[in-house]
C-alpha positions as CSV (number, residue, x, y, z in Angstrom):
1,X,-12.2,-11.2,-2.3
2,X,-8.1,-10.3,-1.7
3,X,-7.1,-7.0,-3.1
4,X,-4.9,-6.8,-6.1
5,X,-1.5,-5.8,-6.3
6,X,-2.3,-2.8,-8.2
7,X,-4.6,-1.5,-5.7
8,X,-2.1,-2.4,-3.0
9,X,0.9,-0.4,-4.4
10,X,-2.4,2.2,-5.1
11,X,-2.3,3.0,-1.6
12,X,1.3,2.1,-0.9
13,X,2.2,5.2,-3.5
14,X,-0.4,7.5,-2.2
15,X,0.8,7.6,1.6
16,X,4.7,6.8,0.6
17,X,4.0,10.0,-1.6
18,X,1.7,12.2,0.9
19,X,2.2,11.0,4.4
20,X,-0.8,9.5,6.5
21,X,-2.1,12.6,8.1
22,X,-4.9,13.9,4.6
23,X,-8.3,12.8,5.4
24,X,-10.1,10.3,3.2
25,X,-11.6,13.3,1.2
26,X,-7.7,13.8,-0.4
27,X,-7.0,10.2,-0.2
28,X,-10.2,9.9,-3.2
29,X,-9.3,12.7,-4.8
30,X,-5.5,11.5,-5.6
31,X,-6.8,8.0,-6.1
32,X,-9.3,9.0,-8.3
33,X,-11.9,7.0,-7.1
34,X,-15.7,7.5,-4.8
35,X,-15.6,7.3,-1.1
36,X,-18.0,4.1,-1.7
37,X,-15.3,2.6,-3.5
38,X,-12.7,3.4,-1.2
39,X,-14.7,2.1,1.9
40,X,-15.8,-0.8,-0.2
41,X,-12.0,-1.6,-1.5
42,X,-10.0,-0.4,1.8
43,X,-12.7,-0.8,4.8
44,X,-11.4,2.0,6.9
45,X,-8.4,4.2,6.6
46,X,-7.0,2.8,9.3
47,X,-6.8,-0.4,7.2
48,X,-6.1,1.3,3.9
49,X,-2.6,1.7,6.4
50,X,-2.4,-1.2,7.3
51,X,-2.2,-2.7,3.9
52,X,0.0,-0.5,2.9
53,X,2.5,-1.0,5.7
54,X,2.1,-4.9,4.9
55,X,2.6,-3.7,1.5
56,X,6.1,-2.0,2.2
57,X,7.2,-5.0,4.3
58,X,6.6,-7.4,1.8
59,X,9.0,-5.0,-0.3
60,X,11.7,-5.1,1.7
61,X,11.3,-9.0,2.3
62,X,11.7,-9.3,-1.6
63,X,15.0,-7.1,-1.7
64,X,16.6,-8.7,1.3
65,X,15.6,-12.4,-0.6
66,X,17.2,-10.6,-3.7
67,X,20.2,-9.6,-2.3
68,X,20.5,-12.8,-0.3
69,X,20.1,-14.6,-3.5
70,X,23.3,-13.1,-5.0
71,X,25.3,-13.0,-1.7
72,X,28.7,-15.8,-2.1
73,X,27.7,-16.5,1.6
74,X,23.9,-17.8,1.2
């Protein structure tokens, strides 16, 4: 099953907002959700970081395609 957006940016926010260095106890606590469900939704923390890394690329991919959009030169 993919992950949604929402809980995508969930993530993205928490370690754009926090840094990466809080264990998995704080990550819960912000996120307001259970361990199981963070394990469940995320697999690992190292992951969770991942997909929110992939997250922030796919950010910037959208801006640069905006901007590129509205360039005279595209």
């Amino acid at each position: 099953m993919a992950l949604s957006e929402k809980k995508k940016r969930d993530i993205y926010n928490y370690y754009s907002e926090n840094g990466f260095h809080h264990s998995t106890d704080a990550i819960v606590e912000k996120l307001e959700i259970c361990h199981k469900t963070f394990f469940n939704r995320y697999g690992t923390k190292a992951n969770s970081i991942e997909i929110a890394w992939n997250y922030w690329q796919n950010l910037c991919a959208e801006k640069w395609t905006s901007i590129m959009k509205n360039c005279n030169h595209s």
